[in-house]
C-alpha positions as CSV (number, residue, x, y, z in Angstrom):
1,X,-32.3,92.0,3.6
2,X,-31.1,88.7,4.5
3,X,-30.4,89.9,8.2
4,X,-33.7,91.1,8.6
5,X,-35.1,88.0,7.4
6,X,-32.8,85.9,9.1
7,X,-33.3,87.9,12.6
8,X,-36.8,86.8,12.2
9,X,-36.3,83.3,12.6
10,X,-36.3,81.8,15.9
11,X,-33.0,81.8,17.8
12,X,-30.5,78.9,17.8
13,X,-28.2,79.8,20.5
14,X,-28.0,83.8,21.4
15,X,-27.4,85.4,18.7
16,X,-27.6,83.5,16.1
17,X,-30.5,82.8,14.6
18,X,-32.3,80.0,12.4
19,X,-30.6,81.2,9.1
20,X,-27.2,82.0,10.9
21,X,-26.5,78.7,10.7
22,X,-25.2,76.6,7.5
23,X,-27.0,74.0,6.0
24,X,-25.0,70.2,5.3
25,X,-25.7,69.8,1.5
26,X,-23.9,67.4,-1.0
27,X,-21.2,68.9,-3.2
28,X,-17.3,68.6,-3.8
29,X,-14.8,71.7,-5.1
30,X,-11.7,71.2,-7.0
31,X,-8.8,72.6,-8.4
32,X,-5.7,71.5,-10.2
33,X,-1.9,72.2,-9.1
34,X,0.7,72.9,-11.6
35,X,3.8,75.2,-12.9
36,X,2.7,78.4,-14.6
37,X,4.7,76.8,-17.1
38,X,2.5,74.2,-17.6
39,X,-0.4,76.2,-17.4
40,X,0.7,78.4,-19.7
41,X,1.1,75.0,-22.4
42,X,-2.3,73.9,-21.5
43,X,-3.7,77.3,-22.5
44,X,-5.3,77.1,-18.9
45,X,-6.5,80.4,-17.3
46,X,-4.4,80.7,-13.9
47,X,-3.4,82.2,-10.7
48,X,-0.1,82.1,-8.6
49,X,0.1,81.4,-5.0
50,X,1.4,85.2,-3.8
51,X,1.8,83.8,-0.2
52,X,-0.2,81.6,2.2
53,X,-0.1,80.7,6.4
54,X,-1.7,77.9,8.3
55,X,-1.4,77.4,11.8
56,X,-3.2,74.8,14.3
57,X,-4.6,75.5,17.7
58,X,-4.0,79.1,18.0
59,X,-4.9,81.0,21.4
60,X,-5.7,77.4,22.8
61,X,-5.6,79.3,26.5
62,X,-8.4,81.7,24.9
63,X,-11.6,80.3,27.3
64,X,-13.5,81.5,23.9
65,X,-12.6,81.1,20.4
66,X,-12.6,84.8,19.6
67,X,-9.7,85.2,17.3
68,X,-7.8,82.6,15.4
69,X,-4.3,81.7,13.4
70,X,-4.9,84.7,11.3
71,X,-4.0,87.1,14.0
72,X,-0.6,85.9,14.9
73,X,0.2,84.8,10.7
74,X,-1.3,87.8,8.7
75,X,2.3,90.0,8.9
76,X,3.9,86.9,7.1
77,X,1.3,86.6,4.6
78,X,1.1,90.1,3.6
79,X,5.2,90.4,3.3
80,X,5.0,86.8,1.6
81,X,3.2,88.4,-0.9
82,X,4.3,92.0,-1.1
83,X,1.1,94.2,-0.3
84,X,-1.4,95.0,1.9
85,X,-4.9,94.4,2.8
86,X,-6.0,97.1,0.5
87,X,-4.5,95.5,-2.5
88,X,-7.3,92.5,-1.9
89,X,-9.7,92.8,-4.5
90,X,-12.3,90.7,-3.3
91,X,-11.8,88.4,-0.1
92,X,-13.5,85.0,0.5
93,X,-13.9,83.4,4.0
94,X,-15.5,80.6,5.2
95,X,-18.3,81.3,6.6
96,X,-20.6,78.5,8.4
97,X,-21.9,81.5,11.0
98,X,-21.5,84.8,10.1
99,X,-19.5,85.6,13.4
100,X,-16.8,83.2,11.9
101,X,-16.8,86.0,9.2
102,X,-16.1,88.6,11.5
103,X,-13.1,86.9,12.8
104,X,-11.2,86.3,10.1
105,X,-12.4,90.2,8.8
106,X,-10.9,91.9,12.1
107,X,-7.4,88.7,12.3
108,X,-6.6,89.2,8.5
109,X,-6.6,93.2,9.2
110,X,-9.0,94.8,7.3
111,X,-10.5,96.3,10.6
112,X,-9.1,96.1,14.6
113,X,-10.3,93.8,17.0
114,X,-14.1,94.1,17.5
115,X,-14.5,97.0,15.1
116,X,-16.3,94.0,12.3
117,X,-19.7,95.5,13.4
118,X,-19.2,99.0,12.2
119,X,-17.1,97.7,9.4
120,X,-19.5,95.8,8.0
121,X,-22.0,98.1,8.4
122,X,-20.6,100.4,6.7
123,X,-18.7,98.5,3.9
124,X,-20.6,97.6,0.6
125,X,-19.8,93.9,0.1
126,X,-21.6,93.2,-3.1
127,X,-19.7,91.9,-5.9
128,X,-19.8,95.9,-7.6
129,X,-18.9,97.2,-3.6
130,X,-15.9,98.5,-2.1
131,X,-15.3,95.1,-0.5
132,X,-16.4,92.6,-2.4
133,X,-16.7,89.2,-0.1
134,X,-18.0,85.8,-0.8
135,X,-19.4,86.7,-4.3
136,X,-20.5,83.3,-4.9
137,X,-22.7,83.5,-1.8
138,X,-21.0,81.5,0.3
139,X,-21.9,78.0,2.2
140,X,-24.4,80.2,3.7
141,X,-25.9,80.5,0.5
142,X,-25.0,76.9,-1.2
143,X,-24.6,75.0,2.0
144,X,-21.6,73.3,3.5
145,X,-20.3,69.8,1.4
146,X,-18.5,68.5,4.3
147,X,-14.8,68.7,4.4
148,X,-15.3,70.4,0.7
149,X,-16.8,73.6,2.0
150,X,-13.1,74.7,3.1
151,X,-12.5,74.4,-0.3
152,X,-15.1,76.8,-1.2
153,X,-13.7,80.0,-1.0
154,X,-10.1,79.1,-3.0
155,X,-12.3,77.9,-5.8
156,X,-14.6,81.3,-5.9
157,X,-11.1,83.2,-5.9
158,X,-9.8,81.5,-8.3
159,X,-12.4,81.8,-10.6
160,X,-12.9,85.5,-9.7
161,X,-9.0,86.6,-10.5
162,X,-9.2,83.9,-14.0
163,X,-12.4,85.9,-14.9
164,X,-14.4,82.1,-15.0
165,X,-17.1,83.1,-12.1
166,X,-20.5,80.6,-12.1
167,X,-22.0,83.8,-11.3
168,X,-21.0,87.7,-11.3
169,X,-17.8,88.9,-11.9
170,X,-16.0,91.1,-9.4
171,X,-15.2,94.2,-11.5
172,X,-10.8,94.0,-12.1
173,X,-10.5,91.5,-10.0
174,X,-6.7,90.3,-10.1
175,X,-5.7,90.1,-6.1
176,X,-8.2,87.3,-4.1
177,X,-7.7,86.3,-0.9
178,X,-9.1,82.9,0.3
179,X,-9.4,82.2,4.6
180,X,-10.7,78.9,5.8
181,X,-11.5,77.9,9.4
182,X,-12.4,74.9,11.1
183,X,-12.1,71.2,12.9
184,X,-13.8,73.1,15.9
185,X,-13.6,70.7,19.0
186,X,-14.4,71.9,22.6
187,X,-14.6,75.6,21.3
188,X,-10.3,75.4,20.0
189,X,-9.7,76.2,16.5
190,X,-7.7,73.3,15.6
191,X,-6.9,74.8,12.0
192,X,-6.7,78.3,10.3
193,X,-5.4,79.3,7.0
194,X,-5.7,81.8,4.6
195,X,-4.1,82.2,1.2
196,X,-2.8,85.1,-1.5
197,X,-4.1,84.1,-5.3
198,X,-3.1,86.6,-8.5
199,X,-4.6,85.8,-11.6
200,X,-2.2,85.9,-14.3
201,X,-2.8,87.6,-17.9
């Protein structure tokens, strides 16, 4: 529904569209940083970092940004954290254009290089889906606060794997996985990252 409503808006640059594009809004996302020790004392719902990667201008001799730090990290973050991609219960990216979603689909391995098309169209990715993704609805659906919209999808796994959503719950949601992209200059990714959260009982 949103595609076909957004592919009749008029075009921004070929191919995206009118409501491909995100929207600067005013906001701010947070979350606090302690031991589970002292999570545990505070009686504070919680998750554990299960592994994480970052890397800065990756592909730099790419003419076109078409992949990004995922691609050359995701090995180390899945043996950081001891699974796979199909241990992800629901996965948030950052998403201000949905071909930055395909990206990091296809670099964090859920489907090969250039296969996001087919994946997505045949993926359910609705918070009761197969493959649930941005269940919050994303900065395409809230708007991106500045340098807090990278924040955005730690804070909706976090609350989707502590069972505190604002909106629906993923159904046994306990593995999240959180991307973020940006600080795009002269089409180079300066910065990619992406990050394993498990709630904890």
């Amino acid at each position: 529904m949103f595609r076909s409503y957004s592919l009749a808006e008029h075009t921004i640059a070929e191919p995206l569209h009118l409501f491909d594009c995100v929207l600067p809004c005013a906001g701010a996302e947070a979350f606090l940083v302690m031991s589970d020790e002292r999570a545990r004392a505070l009686g504070l719902r919680h998750a554990r970092i299960r592994g994480a990667i970052e890397r800065h201008n990756a592909f730099f001799e790419d003419p076109v940004a078409e992949r990004g730090g995922w691609a050359m990290d995701r090995d180390a973050l899945y043996a950081q954290a001891g699974l796979g991609p199909d241990a992800v219960d629901c996965l948030q990216t950052y998403d201000d254009y949905p071909v930055i979603v395909a990206m990091q689909i296809e670099d964090l391995g859920f489907c090969g290089k250039g296969e996001a098309p087919a994946f997505l169209s045949t993926h359910d990715l609705t918070v009761e889906g197969a493959f649930p993704h941005n269940s919050c609805g994303g900065q395409l659906s809230c708007g991106q606060a500045g340098a807090a919209g990278g924040f955005l999808p730690v804070v909706e796994a976090l609350r989707q794997v502590t069972r505190q959503p604002l909106g629906r719950q993923v159904p046994g949601a306990r593995i999240a996985l959180a991307s973020g992209y940006g600080m795009v200059t002269y089409d180079r990714c300066l910065a990619s990252g992406a990050v394993l959260l498990e709630g904890m009982a």
